[in-house]
ZAMARGU-4260 file (C-alpha; in steps of 0.2 Angstrom, whole numbers, plus 5000, padded with zeros to 4 digits):
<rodrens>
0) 4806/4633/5606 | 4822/4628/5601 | 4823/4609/5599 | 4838/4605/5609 | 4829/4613/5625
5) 4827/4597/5633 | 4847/4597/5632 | 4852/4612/5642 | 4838/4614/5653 | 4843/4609/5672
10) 4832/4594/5675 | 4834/4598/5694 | 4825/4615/5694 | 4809/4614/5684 | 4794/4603/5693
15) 4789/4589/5686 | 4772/4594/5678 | 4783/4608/5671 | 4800/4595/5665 | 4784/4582/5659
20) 4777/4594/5646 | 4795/4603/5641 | 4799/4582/5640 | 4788/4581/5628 | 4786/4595/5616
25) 4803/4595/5615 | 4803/4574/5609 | 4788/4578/5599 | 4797/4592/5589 | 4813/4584/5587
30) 4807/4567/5580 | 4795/4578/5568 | 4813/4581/5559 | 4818/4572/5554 | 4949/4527/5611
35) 4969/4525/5616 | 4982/4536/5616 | 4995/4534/5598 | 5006/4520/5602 | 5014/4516/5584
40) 5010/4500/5585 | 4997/4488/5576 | 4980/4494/5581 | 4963/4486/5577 | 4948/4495/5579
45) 4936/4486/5586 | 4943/4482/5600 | 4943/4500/5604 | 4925/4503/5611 | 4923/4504/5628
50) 4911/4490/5635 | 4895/4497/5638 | 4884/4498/5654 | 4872/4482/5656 | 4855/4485/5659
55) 4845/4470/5668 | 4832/4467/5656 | 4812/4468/5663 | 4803/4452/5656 | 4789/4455/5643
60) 4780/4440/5634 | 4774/4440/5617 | 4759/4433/5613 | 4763/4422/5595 | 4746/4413/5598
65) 4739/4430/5592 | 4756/4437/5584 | 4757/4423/5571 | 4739/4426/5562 | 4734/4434/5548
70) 4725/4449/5555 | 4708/4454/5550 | 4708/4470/5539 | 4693/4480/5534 | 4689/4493/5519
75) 4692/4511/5521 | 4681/4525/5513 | 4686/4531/5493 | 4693/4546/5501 | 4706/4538/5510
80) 4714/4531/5496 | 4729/4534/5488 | 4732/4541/5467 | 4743/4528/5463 | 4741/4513/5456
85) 4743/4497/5464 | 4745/4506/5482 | 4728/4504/5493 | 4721/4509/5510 | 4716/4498/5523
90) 4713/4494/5543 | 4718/4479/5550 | 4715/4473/5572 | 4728/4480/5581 | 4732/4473/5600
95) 4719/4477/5615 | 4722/4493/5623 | 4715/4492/5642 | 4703/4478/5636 | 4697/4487/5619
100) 4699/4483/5602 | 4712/4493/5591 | 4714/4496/5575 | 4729/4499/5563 | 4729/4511/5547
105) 4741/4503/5531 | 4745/4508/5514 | 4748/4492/5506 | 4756/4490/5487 | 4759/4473/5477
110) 4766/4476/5461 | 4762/4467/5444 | 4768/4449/5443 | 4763/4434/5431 | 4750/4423/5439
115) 4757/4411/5451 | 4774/4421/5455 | 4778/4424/5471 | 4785/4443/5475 | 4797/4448/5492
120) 4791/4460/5505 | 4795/4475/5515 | 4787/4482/5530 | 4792/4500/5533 | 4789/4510/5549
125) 4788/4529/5549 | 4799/4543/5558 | 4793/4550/5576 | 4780/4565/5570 | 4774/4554/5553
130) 4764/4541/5546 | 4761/4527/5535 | 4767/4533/5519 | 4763/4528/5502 | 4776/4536/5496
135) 4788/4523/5500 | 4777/4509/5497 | 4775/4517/5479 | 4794/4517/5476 | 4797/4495/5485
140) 4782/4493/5471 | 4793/4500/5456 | 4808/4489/5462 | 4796/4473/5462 | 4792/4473/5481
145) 4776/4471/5490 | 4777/4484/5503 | 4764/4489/5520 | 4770/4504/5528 | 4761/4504/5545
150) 4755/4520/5554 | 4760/4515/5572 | 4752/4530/5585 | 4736/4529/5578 | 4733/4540/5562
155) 4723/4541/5548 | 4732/4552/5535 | 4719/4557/5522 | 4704/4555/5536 | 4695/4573/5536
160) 4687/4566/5554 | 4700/4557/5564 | 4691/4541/5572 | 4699/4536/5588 | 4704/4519/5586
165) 4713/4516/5603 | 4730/4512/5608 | 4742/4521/5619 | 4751/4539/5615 | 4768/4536/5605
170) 4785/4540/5600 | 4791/4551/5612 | 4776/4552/5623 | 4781/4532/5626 | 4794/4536/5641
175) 4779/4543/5651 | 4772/4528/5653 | 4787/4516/5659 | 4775/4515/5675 | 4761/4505/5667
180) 4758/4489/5664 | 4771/4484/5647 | 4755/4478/5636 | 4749/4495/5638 | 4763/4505/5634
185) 4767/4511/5617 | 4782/4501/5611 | 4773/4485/5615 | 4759/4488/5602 | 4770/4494/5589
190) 4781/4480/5590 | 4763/4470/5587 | 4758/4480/5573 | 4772/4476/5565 | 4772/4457/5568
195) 4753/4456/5563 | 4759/4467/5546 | 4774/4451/5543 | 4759/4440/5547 | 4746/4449/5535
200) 4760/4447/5523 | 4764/4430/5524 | 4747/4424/5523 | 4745/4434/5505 | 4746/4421/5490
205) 4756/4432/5479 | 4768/4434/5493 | 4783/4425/5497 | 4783/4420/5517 | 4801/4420/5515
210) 4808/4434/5508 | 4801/4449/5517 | 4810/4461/5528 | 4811/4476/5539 | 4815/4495/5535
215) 4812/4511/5545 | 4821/4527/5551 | 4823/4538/5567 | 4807/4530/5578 | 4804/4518/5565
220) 4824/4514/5565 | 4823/4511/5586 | 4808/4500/5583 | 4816/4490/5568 | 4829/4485/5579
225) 4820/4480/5593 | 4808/4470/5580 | 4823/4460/5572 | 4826/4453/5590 | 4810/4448/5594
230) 4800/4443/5575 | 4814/4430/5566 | 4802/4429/5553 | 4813/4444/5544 | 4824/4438/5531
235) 4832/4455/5534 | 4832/4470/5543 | 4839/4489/5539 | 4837/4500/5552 | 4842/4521/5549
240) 4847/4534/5561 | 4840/4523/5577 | 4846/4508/5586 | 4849/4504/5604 | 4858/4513/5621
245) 4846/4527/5619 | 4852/4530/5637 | 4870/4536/5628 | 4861/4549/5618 | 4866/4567/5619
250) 4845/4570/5616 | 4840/4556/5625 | 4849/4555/5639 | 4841/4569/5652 | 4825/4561/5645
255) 4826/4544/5652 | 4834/4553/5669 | 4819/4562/5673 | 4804/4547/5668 | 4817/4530/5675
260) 4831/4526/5663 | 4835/4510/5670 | 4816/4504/5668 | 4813/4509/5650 | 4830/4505/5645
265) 4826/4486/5654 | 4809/4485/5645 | 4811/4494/5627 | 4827/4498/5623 | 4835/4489/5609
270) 4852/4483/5617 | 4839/4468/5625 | 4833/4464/5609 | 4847/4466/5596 | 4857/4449/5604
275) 4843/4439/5598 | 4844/4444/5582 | 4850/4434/5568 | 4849/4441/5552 | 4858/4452/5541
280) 4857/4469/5547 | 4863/4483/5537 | 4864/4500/5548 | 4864/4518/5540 | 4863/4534/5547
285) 4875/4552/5547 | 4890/4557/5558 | 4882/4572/5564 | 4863/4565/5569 | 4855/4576/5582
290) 4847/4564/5592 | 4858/4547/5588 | 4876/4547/5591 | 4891/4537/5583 | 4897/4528/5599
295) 4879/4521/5605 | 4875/4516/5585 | 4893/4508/5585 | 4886/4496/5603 | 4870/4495/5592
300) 4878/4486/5576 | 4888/4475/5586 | 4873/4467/5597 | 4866/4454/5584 | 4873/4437/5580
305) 4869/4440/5561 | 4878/4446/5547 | 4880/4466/5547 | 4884/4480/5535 | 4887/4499/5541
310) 4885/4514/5531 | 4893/4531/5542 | 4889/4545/5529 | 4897/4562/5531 | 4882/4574/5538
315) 4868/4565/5533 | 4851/4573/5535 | 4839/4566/5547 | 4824/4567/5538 | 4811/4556/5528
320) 4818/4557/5513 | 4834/4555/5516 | 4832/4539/5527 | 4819/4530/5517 | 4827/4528/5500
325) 4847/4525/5503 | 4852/4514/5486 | 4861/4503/5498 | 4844/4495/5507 | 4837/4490/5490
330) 4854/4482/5486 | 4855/4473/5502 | 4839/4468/5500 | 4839/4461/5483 | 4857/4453/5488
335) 4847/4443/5501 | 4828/4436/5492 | 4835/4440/5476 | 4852/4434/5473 | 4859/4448/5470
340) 4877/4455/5470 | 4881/4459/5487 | 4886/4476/5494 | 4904/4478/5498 | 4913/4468/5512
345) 4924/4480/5523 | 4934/4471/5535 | 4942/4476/5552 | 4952/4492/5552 | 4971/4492/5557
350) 4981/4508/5563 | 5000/4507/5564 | 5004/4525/5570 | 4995/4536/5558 | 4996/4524/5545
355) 4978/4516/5541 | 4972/4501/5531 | 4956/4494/5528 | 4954/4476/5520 | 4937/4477/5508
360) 4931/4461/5498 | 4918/4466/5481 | 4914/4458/5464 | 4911/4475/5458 | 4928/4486/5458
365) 4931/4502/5472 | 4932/4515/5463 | 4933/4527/5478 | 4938/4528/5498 | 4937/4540/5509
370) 4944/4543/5527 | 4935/4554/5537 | 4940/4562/5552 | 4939/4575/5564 | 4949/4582/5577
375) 4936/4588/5589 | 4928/4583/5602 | 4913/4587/5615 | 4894/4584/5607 | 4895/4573/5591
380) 4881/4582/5584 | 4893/4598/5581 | 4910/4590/5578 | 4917/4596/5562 | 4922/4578/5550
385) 4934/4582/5537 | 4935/4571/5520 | 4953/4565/5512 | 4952/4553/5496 | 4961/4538/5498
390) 4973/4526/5490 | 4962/4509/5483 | 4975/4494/5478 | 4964/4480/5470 | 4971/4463/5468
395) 4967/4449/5455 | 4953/4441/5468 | 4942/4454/5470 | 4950/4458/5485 | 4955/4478/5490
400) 4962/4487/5502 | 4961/4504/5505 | 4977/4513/5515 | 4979/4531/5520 | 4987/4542/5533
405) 4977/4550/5547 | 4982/4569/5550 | 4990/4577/5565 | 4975/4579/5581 | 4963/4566/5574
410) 4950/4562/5588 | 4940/4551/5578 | 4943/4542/5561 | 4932/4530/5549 | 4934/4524/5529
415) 4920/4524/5516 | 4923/4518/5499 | 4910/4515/5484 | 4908/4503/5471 | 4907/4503/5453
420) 4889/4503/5455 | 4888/4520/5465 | 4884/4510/5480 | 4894/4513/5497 | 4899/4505/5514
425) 4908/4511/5528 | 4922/4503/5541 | 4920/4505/5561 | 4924/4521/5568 | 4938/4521/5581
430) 4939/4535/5595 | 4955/4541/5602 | 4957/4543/5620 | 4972/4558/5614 | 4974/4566/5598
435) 4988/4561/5586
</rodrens>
């Protein structure tokens, strides 16, 4: 089955049963991989987008009673564990699933520290089709992070005999069940696992309650950001590839349609969520995602009340290992608990005809910028971005901007300039109603 099925078929000519299990094969597939017209004069950006559609948000409570414990955790069998050292296995209580108990899988790392020191945290949440991965947690423990990468729908990786541990259907399968009661649907418990994994954190000696933050991509990315609105606990929060207005979605959006986008949308979707959020955010993900687009991560980033940072990079892949070890995240994170040097500041774009500019304050120099373009239009996810190097004029207080001229037809423009240190950030997007 190809996996943009579920964007051509006709919604209206399948049966339900039919459209439910097309639904959902083709979600479970895809998550498995992982504007005005020229007027000459001064232009900025941001004031550009549209304003999106306002969906009434459904209430649902959060119990912090429960939320705000350390959860208990049992021992797993020798099997389960991982090779490496310093990364273990482990359960830990999970919320009540249609009044039984559930529990929650981990791989959980700490790395080596002098007695008495305090390290940060990460949690990190897996893609739609994965799984608590050591992986990641191995590579936060090299940089000096304690990391817990949860598996949220209910897996055991290295289990030959899967035990059933409860807990509704998830990822994809979650819009299936916008007609049940919210604390039994899927994005309600793993919004819980992760709170009771920041909890479990905090209450760990050789952790330190107030330096730990929040990570994931695709799924993992949607459910980041509806966590940074709800668990303030988060010193920081990086979600890749997904965010909020899934009803904006080129993947998504016949999706919703045929379960209730307006109820999902009111209950789970981010864009109720992200307005709550106050911490620094940095956002990454690719100009060509399949099943996140530019314009609805665009309303996403500018939801929160905290500090943000965007990275737009030019065809990134969606897959796990793309999404899970960008440079930037570890030196937005470090910048935060560790006082290290930030990443680059970009500020708000101007255009004055074709002419662009793009202020960007850094201690380390830009070395590069690049304004990426494309004059197409119709489905993001097959627009064709072209790349053209940049002019970078520092001054003598770290201050530089970045000026080029856009090319005759661009739809749709962005800059992206690097650092001294290899690392890279991105300006807003702006969309043209007309071509140049």
């Amino acid at each position: 089955m190809n996996l943009m099925t579920t964007k051509t078929v006709s919604l209206a000519n399948i049966s339900s049963s039919r459209l439910s299990k097309l639904t959902r094969l083709g979600i479970v597939l895809a998550c498995i991989l992982w504007g005005g017209a020229l007027t000459g004069h001064t232009h900025c950006v941001r004031a550009q987008s549209p304003s999106p559609k306002v969906v009434k948000p459904l209430p649902v409570s959060w119990d912090w009673a429960v939320l705000g414990k350390a959860p208990k955790t049992y021992e797993v069998p020798k099997e389960w564990e991982a090779d490496r050292p310093g990364v273990r296995a482990l359960l830990y209580d999970g919320l009540p699933y249609k009044g039984k108990p559930t529990k929650v899988f981990a791989w959980l790392g700490i790395p080596d520290h002098k007695p008495g020191e305090k390290v940060p945290a990460v949690v990190f949440i897996h893609g739609g089709g994965g799984t608590a991965d050591d992986n990641v947690v191995n590579m936060w423990v090299k940089r000096g992070y304690a990391c817990i990468s949860i598996d949220d729908v209910g897996s055991y990786p290295n289990a030959k005999e899967k035990p059933d541990i409860g807990g509704p259907r998830g990822n994809g399968e979650c819009f299936e069940q916008v007609n049940d009661d919210p604390k039994e649907q899927w994005m309600y418990h793993a919004v819980g696992q992760i709170a009771l994994a920041n909890s479990l954190l905090r209450s760990m000696p050789e952790i330190d309650a107030n330096k730990i933050g929040i990570t994931g991509l695709s799924w993992g990315g949607v459910v980041t950001s509806v966590v940074a609105g709800v668990d303030h606990r988060f010193k920081w929060a990086a979600p890749v590839y997904g965010g909020a207005h899934l009803e904006d979605s080129e993947f998504f959006k016949p999706v919703l349609a045929a379960f209730g986008t307006e109820k999902w949308i009111g209950l789970w979707d981010a864009q109720q969520y992200l307005p709550h959020a106050k911490m620094p955010m940095l956002w990454i993900t690719g100009t060509n995602d399949d099943y996140f687009q530019m314009p609805e991560w665009q309303k996403s980033y500018r939801l929160p009340q905290g500090p943000r940072t965007i990275l737009l990079n030019w065809r990134m892949v969606h897959a796990p290992w793309a999404g899970s070890d960008p440079k930037e995240i570890e030196v937005f994170a470090d910048s935060i608990v560790r006082g290290g040097e930030p990443l680059p500041r970009v500020g708000t774009p101007k255009r004055t005809g074709t002419r662009v500019t793009v202020p960007v304050e850094s201690r380390s120099p830009i070395v590069k910028a690049e304004l990426t373009h494309t004059a197409d239009t119709g489905a993001w996810s097959k627009r064709d971005w072209k790349i053209d190097q940049v002019t970078v004029t520092p001054d003598a207080k770290g201050r530089t901007t970045v000026s080029g001229t856009l090319p005759t037809g661009t739809r749709v423009w962005y800059v992206r300039v690097e650092d001294s240190r290899g690392v890279k950030v991105s300006s807003d997007h702006e969309e043209l109603s007309a071509p140049l």
